[in-house]
C-alpha positions in Angstrom: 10.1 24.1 4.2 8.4 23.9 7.5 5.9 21.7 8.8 4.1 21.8 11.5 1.9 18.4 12.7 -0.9 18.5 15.6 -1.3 14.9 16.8 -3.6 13.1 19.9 -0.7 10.8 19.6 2.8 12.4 18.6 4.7 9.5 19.8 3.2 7.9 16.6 5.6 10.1 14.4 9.0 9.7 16.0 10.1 7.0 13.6 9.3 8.2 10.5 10.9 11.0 10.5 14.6 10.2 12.4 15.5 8.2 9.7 16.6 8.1 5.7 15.8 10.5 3.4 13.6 13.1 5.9 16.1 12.6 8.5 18.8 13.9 5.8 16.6 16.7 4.6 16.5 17.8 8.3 20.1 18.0 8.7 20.7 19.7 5.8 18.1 22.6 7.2 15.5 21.5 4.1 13.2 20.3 5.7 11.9 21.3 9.4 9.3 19.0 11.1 7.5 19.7 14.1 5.0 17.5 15.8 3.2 19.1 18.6 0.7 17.3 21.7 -2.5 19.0 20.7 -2.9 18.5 24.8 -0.5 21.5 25.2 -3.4 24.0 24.2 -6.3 22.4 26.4 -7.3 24.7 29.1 -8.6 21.0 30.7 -7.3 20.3 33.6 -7.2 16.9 32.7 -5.8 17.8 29.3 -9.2 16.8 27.9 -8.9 17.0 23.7 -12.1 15.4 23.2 -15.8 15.3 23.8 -19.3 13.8 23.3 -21.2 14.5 19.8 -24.0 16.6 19.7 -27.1 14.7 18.7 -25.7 11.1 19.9 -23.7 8.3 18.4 -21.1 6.4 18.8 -17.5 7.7 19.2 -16.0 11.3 20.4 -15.2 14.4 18.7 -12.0 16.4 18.9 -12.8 19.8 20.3 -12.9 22.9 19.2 -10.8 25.0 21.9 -7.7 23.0 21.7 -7.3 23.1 18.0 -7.9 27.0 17.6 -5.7 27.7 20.4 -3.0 25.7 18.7 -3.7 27.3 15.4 -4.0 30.4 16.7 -0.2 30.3 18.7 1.7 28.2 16.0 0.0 31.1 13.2 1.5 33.8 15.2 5.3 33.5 13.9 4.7 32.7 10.3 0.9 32.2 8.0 0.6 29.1 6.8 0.5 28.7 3.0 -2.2 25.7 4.0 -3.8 24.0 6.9 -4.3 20.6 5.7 -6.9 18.4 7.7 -6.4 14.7 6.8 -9.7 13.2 6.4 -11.1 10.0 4.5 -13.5 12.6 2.9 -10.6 14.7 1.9 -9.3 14.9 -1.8 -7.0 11.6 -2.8 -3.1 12.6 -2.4 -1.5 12.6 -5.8 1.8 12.8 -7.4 0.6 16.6 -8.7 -0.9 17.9 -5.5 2.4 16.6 -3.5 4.6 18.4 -6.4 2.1 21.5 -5.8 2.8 21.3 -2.0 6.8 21.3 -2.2 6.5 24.3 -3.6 4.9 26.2 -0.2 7.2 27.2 2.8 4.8 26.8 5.5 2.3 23.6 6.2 0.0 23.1 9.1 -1.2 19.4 9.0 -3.8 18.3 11.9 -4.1 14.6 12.3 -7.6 13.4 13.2 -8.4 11.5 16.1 -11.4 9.4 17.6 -14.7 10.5 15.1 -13.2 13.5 13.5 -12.6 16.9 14.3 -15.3 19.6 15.2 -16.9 21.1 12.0 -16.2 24.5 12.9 -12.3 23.8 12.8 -12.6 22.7 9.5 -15.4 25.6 8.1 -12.9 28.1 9.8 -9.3 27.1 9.6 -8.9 24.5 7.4 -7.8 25.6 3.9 -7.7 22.1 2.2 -8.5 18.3 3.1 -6.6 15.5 1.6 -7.1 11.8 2.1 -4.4 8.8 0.9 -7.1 6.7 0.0 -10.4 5.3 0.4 -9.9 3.4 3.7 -10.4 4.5 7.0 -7.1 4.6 9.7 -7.0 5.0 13.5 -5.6 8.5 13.4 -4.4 11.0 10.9 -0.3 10.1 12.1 0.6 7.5 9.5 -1.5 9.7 6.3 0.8 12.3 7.8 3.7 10.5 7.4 2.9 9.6 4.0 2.1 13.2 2.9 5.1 14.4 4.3 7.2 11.6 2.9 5.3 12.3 -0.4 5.9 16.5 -0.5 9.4 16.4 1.7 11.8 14.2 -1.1 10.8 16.4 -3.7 12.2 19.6 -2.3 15.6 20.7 -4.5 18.6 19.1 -2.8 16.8 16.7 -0.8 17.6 13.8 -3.1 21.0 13.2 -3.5 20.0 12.9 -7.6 17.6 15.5 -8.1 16.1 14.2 -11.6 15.3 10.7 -9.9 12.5 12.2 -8.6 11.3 13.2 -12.0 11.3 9.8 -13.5 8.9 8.8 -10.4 5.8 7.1 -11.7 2.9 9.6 -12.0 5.1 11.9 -12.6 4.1 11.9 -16.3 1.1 10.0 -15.8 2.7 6.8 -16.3 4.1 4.2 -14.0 8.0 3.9 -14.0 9.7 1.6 -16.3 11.3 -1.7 -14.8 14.9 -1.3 -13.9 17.8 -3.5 -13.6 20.7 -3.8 -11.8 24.1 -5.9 -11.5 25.0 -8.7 -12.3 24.2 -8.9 -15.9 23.1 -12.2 -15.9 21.6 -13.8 -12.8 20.3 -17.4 -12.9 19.8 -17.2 -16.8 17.6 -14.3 -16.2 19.1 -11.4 -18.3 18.8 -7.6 -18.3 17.6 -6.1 -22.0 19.8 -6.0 -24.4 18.9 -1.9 -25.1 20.0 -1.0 -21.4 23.6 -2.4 -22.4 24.3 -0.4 -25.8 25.2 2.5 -24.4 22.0 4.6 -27.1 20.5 6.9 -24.9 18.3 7.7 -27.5 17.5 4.2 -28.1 17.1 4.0 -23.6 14.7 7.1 -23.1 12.7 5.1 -26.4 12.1 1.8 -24.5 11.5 3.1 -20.7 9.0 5.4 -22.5 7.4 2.4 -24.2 7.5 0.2 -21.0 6.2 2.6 -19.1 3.1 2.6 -21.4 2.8 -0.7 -21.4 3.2 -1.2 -17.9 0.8 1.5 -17.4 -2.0 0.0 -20.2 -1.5 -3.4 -18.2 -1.9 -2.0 -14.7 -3.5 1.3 -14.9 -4.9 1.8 -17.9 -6.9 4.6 -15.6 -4.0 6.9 -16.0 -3.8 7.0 -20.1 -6.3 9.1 -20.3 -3.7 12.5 -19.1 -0.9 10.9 -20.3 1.9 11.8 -22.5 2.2 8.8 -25.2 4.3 10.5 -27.6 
């Protein structure tokens, strides 16, 4: 998979990906990540990306020019399977849309800046808007991180255990069981005795059953797609 990133701010997204699990999927030729300075396509000569709204009001606008041109170059040596404009009016990032995105070979993200971006990017080029949540951030970068973080560990091979990824909450609707590690025993505090017996059958049946009543207690918002059975 390759995704491309347009940022005001690239410097933003050196760290999350030159480390763990999407540094990994980049060196084994998974995953490719590009973040590009949107200020590369302004015909400015100040590099300008951004400009007064039409009509007043507080705060700029990114511009029009700089984001087609970009658009326009990066498009030329493979489509995009999506242009994806992260907004807070966007629809909310989910465990099924990032499973839906894996799947494509060829993102465009564009990070908003400042008030937005101009309308006409987004009637034009943009093919879908997603938003992590209902909260309002300086800049696109860090939702970009998270989608990409979100859509990049799924990809076959990426994971060093490929079903772990399957047993994610949401996944199934449900939030994850809890899980235990060594020692057995710690401060009197003791794992489940059905995680020791070595029943598989009896395993799968009590994560299953946790997980629903994790789910009941925490997000009972979920149970309505869920799998109980």
């Amino acid at each position: 998979m390759h995704i491309h990133i347009l940022s005001a701010v690239p410097e933003l997204l050196e760290s999350p990906f030159s480390h763990s699990i999407m540094k990994r999927a980049q060196d084994k030729g998974l995953l490719h990540v590009e973040v590009h300075n949107l200020r590369k396509w302004s015909l400015n000569k100040y590099k300008q990306i951004d400009d007064y709204q039409f009509g007043g009001g507080a705060g700029m606008v990114m511009m029009c020019e700089p984001l087609v041109n970009a658009i326009e170059t990066l498009q030329k040596d493979a489509p995009f399977d999506e242009i994806i404009f992260l907004t807070p009016d966007g629809d909310t990032l989910d465990q099924p849309m990032a499973n839906q995105l894996s799947l494509k070979k060829n993102l465009l993200i564009i990070c908003g800046h400042y008030k937005g971006i101009d309308q006409r990017v987004r009637d034009q080029f943009v093919t879908k808007e997603i938003s992590i949540g209902d909260y309002v951030l300086s800049g696109g970068e860090l939702a970009a991180a998270v989608l990409v973080d979100a859509v990049g560990r799924l990809i076959p091979g990426v994971l060093n255990n490929e079903t772990s990824a399957l047993t994610d909450s949401f996944q199934d609707k449900l939030l994850a069981p809890p899980v235990y590690t060594r020692p057995v025993d710690f401060r009197g505090w003791k794992v489940p005795d059905v995680l020791l017996s070595g029943n598989h059958r009896l395993i799968d049946d009590w994560r299953h059953q946790q997980s629903v009543e994790r789910t009941k207690k925490l997000r009972p918002d979920l149970l309505s797609g869920a799998d109980l059975m």
